[in-house]
PyMOL Python script that loads the backbone (N, CA, C, O; Angstrom):
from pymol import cmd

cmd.read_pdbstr("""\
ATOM      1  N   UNK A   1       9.547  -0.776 -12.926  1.00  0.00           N
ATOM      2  CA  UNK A   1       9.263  -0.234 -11.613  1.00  0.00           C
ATOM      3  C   UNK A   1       8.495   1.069 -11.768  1.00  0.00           C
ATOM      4  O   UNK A   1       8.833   1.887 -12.624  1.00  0.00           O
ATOM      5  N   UNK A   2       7.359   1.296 -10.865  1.00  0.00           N
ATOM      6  CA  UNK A   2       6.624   2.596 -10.922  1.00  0.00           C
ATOM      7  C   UNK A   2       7.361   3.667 -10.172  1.00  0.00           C
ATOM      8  O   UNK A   2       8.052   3.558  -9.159  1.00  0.00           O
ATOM      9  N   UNK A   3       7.085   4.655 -10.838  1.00  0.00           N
ATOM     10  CA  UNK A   3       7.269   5.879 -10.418  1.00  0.00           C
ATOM     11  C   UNK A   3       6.589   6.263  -9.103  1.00  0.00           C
ATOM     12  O   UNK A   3       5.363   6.281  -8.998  1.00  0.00           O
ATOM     13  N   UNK A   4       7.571   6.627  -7.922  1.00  0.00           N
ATOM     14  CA  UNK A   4       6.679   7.058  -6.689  1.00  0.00           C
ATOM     15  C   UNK A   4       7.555   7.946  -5.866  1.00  0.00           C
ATOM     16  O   UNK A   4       8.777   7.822  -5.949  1.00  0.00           O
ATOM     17  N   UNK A   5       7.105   8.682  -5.213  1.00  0.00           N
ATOM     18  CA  UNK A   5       7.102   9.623  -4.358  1.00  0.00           C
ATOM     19  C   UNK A   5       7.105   9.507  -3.017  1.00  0.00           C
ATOM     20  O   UNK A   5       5.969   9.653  -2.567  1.00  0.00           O
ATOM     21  N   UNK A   6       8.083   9.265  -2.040  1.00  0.00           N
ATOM     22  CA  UNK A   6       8.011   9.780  -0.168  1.00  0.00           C
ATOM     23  C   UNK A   6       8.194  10.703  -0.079  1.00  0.00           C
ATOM     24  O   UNK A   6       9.083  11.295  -0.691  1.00  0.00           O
ATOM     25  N   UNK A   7       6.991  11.464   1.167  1.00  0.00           N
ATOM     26  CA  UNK A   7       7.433  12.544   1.515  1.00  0.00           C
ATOM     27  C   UNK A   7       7.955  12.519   2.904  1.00  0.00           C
ATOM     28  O   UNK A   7       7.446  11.763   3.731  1.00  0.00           O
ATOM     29  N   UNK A   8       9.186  13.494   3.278  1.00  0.00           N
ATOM     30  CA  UNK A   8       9.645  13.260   4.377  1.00  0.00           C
ATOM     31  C   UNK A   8       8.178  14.329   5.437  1.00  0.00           C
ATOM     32  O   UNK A   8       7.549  15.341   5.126  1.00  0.00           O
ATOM     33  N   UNK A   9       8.148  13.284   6.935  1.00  0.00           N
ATOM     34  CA  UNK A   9       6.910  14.200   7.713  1.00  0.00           C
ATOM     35  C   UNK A   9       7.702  15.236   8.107  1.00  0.00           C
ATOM     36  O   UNK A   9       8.917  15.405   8.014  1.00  0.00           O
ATOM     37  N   UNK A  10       6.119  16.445   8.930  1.00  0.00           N
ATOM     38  CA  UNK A  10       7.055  17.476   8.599  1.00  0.00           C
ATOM     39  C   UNK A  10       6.037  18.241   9.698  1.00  0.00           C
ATOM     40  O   UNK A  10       4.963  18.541   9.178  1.00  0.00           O
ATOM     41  N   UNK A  11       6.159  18.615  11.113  1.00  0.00           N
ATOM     42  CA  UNK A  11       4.581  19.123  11.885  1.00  0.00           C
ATOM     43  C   UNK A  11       4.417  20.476  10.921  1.00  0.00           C
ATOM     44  O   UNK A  11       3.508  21.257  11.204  1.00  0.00           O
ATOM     45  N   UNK A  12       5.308  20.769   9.758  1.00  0.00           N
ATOM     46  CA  UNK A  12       4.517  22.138   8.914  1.00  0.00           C
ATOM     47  C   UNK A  12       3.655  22.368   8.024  1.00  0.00           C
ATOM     48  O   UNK A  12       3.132  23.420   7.654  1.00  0.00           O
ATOM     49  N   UNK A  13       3.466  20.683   7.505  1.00  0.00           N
ATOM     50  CA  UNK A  13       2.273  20.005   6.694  1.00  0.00           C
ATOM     51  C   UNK A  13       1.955  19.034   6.567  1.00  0.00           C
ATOM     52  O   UNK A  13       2.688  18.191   7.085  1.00  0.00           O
ATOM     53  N   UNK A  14       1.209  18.730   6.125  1.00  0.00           N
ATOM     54  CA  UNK A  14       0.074  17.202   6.060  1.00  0.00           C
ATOM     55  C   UNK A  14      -0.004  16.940   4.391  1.00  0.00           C
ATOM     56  O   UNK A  14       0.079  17.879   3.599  1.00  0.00           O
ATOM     57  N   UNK A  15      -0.197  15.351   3.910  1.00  0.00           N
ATOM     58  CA  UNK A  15      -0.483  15.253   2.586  1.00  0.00           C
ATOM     59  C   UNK A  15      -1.762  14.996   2.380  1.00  0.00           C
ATOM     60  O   UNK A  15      -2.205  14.037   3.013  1.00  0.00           O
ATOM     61  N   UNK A  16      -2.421  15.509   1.753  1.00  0.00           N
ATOM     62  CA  UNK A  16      -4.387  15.306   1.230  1.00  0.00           C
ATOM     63  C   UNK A  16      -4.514  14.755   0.337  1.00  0.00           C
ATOM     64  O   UNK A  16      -4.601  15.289  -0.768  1.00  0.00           O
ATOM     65  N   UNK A  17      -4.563  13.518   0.545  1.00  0.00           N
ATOM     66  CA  UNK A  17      -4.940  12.582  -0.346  1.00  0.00           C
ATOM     67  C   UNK A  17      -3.337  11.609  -1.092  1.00  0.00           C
ATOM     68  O   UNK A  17      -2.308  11.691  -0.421  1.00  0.00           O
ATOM     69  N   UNK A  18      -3.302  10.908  -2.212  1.00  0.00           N
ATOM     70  CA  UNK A  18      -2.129  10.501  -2.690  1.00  0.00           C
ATOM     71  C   UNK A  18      -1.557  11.033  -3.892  1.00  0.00           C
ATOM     72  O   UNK A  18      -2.251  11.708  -4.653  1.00  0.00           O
ATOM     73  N   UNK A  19      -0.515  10.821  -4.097  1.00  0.00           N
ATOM     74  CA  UNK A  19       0.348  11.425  -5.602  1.00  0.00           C
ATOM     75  C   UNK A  19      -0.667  11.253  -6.922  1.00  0.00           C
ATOM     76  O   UNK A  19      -1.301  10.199  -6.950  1.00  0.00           O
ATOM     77  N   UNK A  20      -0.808  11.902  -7.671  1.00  0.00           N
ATOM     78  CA  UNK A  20      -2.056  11.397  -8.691  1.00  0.00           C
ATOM     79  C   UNK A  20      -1.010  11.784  -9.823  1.00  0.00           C
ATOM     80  O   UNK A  20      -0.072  12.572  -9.943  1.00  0.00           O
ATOM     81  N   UNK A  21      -1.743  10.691 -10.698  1.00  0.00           N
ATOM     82  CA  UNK A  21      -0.945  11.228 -11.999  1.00  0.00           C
ATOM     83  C   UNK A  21      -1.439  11.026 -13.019  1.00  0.00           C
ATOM     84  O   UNK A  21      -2.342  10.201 -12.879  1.00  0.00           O
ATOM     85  N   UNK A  22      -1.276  11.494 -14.449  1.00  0.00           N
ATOM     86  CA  UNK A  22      -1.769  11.067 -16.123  1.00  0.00           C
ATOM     87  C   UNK A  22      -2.006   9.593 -16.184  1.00  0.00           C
ATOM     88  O   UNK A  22      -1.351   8.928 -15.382  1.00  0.00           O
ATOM     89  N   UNK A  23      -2.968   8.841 -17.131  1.00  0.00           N
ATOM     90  CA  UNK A  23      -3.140   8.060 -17.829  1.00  0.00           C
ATOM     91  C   UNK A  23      -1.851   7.690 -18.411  1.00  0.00           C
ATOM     92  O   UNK A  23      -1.237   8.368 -19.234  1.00  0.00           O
ATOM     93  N   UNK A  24      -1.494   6.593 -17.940  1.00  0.00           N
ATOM     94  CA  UNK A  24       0.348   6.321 -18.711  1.00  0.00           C
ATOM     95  C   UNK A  24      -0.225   5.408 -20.000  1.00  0.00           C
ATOM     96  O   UNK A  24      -1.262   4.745 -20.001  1.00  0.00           O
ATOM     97  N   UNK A  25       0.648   5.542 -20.991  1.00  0.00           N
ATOM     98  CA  UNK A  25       0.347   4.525 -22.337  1.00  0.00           C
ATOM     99  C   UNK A  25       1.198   3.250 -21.890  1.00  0.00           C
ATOM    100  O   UNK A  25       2.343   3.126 -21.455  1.00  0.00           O
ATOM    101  N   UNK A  26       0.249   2.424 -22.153  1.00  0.00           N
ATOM    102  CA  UNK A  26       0.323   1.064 -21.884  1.00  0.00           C
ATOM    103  C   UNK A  26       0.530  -0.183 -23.501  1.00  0.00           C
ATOM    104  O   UNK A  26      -0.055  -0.197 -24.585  1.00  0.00           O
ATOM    105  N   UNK A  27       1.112  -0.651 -23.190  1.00  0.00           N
ATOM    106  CA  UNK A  27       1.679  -1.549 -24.818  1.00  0.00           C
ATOM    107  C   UNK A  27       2.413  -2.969 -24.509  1.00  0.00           C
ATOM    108  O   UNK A  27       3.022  -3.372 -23.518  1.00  0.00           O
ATOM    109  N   UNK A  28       2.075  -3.617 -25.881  1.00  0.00           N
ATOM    110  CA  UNK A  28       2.831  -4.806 -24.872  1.00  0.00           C
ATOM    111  C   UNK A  28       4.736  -4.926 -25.836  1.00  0.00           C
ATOM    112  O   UNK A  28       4.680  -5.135 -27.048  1.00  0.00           O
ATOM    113  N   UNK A  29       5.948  -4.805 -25.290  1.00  0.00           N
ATOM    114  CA  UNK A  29       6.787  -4.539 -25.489  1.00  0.00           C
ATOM    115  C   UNK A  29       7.723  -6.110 -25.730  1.00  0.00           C
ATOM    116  O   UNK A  29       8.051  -6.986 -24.929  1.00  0.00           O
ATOM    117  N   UNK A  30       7.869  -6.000 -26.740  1.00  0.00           N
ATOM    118  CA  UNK A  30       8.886  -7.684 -27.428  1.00  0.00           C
ATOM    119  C   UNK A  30       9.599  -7.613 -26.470  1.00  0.00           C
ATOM    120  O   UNK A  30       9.346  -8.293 -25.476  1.00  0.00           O
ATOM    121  N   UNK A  31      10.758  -6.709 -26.519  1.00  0.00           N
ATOM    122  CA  UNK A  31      11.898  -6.957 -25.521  1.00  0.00           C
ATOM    123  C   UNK A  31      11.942  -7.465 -24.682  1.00  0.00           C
ATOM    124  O   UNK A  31      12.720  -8.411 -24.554  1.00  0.00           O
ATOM    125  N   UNK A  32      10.904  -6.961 -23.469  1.00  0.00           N
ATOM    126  CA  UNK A  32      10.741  -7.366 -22.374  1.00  0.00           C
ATOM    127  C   UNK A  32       9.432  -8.924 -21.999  1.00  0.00           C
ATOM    128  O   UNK A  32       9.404  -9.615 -20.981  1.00  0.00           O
ATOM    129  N   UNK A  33       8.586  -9.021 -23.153  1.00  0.00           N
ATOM    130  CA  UNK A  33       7.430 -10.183 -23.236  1.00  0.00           C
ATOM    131  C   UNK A  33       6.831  -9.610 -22.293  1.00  0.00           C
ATOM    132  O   UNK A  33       6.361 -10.285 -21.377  1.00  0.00           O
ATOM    133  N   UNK A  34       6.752  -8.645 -22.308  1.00  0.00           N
ATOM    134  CA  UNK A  34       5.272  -8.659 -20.836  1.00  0.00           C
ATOM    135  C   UNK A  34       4.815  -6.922 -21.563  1.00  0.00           C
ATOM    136  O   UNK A  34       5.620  -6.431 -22.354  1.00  0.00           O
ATOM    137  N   UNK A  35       3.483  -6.109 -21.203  1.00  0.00           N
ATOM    138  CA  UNK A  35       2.794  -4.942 -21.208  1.00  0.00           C
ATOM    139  C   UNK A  35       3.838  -4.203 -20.358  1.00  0.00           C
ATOM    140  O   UNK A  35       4.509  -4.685 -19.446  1.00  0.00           O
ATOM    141  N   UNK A  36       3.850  -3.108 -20.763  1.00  0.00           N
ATOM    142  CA  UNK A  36       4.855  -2.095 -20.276  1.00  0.00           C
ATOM    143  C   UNK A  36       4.409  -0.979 -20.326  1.00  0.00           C
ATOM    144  O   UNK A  36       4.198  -0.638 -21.490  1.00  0.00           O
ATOM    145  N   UNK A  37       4.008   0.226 -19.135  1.00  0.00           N
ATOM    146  CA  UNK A  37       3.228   1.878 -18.385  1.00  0.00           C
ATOM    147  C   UNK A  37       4.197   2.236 -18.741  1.00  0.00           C
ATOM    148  O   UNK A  37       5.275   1.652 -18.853  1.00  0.00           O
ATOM    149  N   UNK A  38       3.767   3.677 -19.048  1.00  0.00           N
ATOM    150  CA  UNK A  38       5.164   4.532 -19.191  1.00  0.00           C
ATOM    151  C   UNK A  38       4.747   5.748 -19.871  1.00  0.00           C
ATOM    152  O   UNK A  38       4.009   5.551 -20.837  1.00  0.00           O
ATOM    153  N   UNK A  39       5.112   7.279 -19.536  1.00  0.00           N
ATOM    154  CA  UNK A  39       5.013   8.566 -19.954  1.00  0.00           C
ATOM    155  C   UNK A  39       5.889   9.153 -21.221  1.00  0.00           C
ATOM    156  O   UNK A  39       7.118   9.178 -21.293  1.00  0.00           O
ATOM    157  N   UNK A  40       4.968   9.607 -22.176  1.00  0.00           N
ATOM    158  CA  UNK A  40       5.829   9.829 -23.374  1.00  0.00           C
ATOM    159  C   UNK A  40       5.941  11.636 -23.064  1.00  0.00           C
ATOM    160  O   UNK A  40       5.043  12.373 -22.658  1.00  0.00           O
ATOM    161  N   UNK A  41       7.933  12.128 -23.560  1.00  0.00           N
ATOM    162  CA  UNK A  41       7.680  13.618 -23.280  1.00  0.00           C
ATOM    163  C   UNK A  41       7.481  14.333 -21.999  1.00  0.00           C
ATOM    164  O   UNK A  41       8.490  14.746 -21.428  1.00  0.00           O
ATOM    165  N   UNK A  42       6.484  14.505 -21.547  1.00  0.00           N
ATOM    166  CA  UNK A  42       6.447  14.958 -20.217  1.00  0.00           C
ATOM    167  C   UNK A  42       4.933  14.222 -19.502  1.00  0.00           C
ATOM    168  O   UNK A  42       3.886  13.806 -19.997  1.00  0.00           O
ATOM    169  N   UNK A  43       5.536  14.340 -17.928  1.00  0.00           N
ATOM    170  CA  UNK A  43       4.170  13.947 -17.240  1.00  0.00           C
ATOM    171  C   UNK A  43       4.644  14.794 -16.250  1.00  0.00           C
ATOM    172  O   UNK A  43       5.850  14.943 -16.057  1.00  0.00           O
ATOM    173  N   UNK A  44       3.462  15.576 -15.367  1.00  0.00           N
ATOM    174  CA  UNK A  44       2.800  15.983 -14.060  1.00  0.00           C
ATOM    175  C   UNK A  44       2.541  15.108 -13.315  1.00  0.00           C
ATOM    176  O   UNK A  44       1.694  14.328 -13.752  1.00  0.00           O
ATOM    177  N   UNK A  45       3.086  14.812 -11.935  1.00  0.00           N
ATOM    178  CA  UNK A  45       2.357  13.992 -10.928  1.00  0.00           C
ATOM    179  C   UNK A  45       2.302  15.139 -10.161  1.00  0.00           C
ATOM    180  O   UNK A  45       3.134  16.045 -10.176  1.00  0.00           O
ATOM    181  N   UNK A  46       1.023  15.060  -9.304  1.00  0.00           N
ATOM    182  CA  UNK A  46       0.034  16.088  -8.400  1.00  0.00           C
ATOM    183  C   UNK A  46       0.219  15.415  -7.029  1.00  0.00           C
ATOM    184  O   UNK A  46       0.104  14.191  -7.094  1.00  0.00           O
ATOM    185  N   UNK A  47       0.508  15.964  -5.660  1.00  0.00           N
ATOM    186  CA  UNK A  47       0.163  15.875  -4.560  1.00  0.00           C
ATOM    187  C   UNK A  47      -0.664  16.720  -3.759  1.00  0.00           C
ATOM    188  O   UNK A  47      -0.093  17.769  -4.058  1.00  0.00           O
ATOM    189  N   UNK A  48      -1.535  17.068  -3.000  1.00  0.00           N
ATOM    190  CA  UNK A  48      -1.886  18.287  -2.270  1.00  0.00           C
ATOM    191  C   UNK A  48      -1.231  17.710  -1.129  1.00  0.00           C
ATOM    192  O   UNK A  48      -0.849  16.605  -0.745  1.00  0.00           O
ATOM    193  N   UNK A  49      -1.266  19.315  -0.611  1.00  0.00           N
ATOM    194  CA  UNK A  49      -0.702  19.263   1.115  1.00  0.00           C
ATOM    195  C   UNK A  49      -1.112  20.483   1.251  1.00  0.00           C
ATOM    196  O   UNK A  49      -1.228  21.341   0.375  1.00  0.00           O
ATOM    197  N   UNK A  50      -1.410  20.577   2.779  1.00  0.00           N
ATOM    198  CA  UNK A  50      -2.487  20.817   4.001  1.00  0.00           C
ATOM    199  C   UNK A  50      -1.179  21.877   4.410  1.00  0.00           C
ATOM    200  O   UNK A  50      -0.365  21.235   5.074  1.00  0.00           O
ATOM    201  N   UNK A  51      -0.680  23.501   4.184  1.00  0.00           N
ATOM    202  CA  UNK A  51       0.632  23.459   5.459  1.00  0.00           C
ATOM    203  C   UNK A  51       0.016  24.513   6.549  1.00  0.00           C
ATOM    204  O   UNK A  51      -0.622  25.548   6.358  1.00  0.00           O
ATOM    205  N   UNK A  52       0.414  23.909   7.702  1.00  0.00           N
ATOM    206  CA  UNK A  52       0.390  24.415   8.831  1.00  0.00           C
ATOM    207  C   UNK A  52       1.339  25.817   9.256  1.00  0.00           C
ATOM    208  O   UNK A  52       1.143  26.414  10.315  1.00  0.00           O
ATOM    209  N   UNK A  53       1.807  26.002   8.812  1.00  0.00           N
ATOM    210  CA  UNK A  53       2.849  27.302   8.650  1.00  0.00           C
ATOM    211  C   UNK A  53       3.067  28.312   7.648  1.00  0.00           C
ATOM    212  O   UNK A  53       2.629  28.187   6.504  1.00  0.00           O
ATOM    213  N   UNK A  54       3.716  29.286   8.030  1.00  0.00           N
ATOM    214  CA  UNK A  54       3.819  30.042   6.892  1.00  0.00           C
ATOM    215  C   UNK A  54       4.932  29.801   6.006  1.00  0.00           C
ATOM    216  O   UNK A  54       4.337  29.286   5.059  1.00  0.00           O
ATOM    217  N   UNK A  55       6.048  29.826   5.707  1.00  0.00           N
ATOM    218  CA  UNK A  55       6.949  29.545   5.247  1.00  0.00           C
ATOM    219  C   UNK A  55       7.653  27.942   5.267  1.00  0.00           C
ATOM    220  O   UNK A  55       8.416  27.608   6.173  1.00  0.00           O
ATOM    221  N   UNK A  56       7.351  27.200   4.355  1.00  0.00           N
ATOM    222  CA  UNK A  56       7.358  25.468   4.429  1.00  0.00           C
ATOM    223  C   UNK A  56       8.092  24.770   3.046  1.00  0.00           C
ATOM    224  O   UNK A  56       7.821  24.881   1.850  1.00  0.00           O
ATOM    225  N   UNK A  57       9.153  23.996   3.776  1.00  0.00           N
ATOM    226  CA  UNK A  57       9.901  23.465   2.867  1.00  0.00           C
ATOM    227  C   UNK A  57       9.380  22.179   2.567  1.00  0.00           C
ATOM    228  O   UNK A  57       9.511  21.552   3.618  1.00  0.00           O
ATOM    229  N   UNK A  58       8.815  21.369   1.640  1.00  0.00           N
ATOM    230  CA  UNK A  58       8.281  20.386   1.265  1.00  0.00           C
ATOM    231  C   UNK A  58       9.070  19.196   1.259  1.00  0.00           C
ATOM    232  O   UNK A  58       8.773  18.768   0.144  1.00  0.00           O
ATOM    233  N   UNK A  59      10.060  18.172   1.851  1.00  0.00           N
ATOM    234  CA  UNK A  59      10.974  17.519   1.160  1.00  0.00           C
ATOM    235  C   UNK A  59      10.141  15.707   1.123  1.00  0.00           C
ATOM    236  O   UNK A  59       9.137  15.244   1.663  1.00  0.00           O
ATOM    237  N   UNK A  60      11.132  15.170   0.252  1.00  0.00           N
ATOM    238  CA  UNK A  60      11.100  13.514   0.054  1.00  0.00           C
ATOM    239  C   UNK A  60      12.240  13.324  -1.123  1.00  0.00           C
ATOM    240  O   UNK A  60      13.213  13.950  -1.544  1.00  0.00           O
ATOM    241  N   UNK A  61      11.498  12.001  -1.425  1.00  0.00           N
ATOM    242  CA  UNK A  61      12.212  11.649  -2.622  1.00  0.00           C
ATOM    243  C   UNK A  61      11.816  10.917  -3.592  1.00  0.00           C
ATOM    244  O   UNK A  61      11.151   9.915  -3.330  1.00  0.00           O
ATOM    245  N   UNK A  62      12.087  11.199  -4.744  1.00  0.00           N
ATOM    246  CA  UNK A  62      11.512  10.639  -6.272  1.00  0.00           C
ATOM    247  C   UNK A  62      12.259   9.403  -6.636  1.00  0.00           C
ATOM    248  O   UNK A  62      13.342   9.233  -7.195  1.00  0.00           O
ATOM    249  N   UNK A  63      11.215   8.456  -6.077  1.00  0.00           N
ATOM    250  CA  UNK A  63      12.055   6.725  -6.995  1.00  0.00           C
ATOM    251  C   UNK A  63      11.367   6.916  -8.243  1.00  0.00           C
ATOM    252  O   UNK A  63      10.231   7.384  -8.309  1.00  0.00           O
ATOM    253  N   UNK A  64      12.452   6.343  -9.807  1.00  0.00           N
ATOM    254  CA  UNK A  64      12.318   5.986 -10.626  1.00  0.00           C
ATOM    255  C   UNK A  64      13.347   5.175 -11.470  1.00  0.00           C
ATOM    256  O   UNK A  64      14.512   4.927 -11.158  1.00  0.00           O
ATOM    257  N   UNK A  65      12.657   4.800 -12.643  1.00  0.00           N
ATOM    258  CA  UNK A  65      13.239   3.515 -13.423  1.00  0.00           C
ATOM    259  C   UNK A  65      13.352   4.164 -14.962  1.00  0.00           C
ATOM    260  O   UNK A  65      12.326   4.542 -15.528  1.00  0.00           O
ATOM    261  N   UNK A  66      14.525   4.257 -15.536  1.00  0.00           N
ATOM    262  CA  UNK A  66      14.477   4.535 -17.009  1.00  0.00           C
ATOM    263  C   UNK A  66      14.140   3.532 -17.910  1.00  0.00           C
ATOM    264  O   UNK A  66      13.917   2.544 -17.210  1.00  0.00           O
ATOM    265  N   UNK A  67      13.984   3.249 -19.053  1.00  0.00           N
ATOM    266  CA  UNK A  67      13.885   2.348 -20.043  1.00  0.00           C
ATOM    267  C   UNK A  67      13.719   2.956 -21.256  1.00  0.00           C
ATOM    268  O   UNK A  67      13.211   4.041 -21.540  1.00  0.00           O
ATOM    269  N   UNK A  68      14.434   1.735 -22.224  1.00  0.00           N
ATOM    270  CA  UNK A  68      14.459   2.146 -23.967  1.00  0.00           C
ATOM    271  C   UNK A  68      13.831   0.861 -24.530  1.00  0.00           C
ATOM    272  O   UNK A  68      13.219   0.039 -23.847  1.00  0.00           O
ATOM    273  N   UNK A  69      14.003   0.798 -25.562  1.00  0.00           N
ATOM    274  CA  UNK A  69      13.487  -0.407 -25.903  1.00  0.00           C
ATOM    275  C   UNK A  69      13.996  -1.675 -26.129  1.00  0.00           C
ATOM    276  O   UNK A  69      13.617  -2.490 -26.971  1.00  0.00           O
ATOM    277  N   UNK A  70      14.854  -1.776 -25.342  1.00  0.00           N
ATOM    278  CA  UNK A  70      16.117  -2.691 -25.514  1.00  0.00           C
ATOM    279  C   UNK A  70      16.978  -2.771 -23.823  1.00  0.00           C
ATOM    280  O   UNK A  70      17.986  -3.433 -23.578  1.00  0.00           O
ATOM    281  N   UNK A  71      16.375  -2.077 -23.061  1.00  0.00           N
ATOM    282  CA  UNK A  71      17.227  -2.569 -21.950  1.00  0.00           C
ATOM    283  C   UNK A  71      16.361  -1.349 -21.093  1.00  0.00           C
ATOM    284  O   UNK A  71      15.736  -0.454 -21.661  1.00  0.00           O
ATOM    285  N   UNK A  72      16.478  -1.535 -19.392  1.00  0.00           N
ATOM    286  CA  UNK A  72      16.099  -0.239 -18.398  1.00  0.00           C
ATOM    287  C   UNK A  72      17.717  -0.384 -17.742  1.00  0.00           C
ATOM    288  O   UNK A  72      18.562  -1.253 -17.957  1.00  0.00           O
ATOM    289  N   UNK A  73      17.775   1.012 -16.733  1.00  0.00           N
ATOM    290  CA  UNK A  73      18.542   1.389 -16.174  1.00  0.00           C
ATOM    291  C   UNK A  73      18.081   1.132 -14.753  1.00  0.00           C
ATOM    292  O   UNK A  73      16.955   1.402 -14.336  1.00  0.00           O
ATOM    293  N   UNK A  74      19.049   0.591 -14.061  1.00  0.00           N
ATOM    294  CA  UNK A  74      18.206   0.164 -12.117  1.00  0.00           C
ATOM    295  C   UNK A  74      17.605   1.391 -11.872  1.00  0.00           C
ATOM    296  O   UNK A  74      18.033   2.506 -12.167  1.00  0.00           O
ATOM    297  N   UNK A  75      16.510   1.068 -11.270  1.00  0.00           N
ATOM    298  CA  UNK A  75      16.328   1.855 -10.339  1.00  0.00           C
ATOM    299  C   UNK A  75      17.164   3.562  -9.314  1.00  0.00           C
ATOM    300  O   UNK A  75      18.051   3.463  -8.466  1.00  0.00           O
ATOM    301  N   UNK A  76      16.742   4.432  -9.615  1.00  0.00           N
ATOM    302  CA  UNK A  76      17.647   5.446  -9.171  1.00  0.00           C
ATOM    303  C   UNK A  76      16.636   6.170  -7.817  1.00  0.00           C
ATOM    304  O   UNK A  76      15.519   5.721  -7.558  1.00  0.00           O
ATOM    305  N   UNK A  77      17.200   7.221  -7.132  1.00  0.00           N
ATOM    306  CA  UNK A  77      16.149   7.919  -6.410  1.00  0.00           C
ATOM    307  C   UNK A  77      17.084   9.313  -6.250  1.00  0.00           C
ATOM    308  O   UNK A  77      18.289   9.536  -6.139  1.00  0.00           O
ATOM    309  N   UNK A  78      15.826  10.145  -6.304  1.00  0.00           N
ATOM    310  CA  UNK A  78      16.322  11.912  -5.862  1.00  0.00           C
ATOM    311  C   UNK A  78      15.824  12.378  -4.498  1.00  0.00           C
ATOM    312  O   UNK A  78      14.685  12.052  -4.165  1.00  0.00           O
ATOM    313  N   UNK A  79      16.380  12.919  -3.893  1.00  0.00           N
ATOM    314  CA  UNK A  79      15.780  13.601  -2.846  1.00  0.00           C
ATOM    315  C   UNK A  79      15.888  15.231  -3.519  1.00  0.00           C
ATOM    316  O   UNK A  79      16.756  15.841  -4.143  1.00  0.00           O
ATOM    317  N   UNK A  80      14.362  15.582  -2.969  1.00  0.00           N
ATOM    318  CA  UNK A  80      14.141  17.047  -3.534  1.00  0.00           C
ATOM    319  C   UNK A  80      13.276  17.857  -1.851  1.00  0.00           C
ATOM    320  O   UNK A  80      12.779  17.426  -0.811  1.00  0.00           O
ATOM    321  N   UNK A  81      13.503  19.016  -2.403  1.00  0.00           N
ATOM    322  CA  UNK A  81      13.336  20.297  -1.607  1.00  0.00           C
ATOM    323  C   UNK A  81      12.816  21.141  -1.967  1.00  0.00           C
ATOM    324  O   UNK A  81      13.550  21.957  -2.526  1.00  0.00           O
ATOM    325  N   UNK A  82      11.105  21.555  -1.896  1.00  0.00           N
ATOM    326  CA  UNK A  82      10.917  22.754  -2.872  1.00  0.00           C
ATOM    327  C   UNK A  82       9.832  23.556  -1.409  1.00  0.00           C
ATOM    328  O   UNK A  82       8.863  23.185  -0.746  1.00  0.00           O
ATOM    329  N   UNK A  83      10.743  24.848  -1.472  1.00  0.00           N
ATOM    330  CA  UNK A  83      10.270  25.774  -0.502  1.00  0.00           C
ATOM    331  C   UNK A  83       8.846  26.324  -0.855  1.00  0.00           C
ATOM    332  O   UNK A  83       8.552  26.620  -2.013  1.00  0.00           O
ATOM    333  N   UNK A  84       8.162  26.421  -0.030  1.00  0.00           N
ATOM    334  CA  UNK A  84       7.059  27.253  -0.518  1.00  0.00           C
ATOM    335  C   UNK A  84       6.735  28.150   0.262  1.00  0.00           C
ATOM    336  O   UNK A  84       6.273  27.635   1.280  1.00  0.00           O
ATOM    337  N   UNK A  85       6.739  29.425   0.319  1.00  0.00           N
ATOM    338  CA  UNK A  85       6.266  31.038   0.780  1.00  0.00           C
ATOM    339  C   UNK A  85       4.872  30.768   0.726  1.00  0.00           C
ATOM    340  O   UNK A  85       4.061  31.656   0.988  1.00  0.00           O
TER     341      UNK A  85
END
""", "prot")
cmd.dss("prot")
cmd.show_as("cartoon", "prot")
cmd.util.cbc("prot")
cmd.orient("prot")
C-alpha cells in the first residue's frame, strides 16, 4: 500500500498542487512475487499550501504500510497537527 496523505479542509488554507515525493527504489521481491516501492532510511514528502491567515494549524492524516522481507504489517494511519506562525 502507498504512502498518502489527507488533509483535513480548513477556510485558513488551501493545498497547491499534490504531496510530492523522492524517487522510491523499486525491486522485484521473492517473498511477495511481484516488484515492490519503498524508501530506504529516510524520505521527505512535500506539500505546499496557500494560508489565508495568520496563525494556521495544518491537520490530516498519514496512511501507511510497514514491510520486511518476509511479511508487512496492515495498514496503520496517524492523524497529525503541525501549527504554523
Amino acid at each position: 500500500m502507498k504512502t498518502t496523505f489527507t488533509f483535513a479542509e480548513s477556510p485558513a488554507y488551501s493545498l497547491s498542487g499534490t504531496t510530492t515525493e523522492p524517487k522510491a527504489v523499486t525491486r522485484y521481491e521473492k517473498a511477495f512475487s511481484m516488484n515492490v516501492s519503498y524508501f530506504e532510511h529516510v524520505v521527505v514528502f512535500r506539500q505546499k499550501i496557500r494560508f489565508k491567515a495568520g496563525e494556521v494549524s495544518v491537520r490530516g492524516t498519514l496512511e501507511y504500510m510497514t514491510c520486511n522481507d518476509q511479511k508487512c504489517l496492515p495498514p496503520d494511519d496517524i492523524d497529525f497537527t503541525i501549527p504554523v506562525n
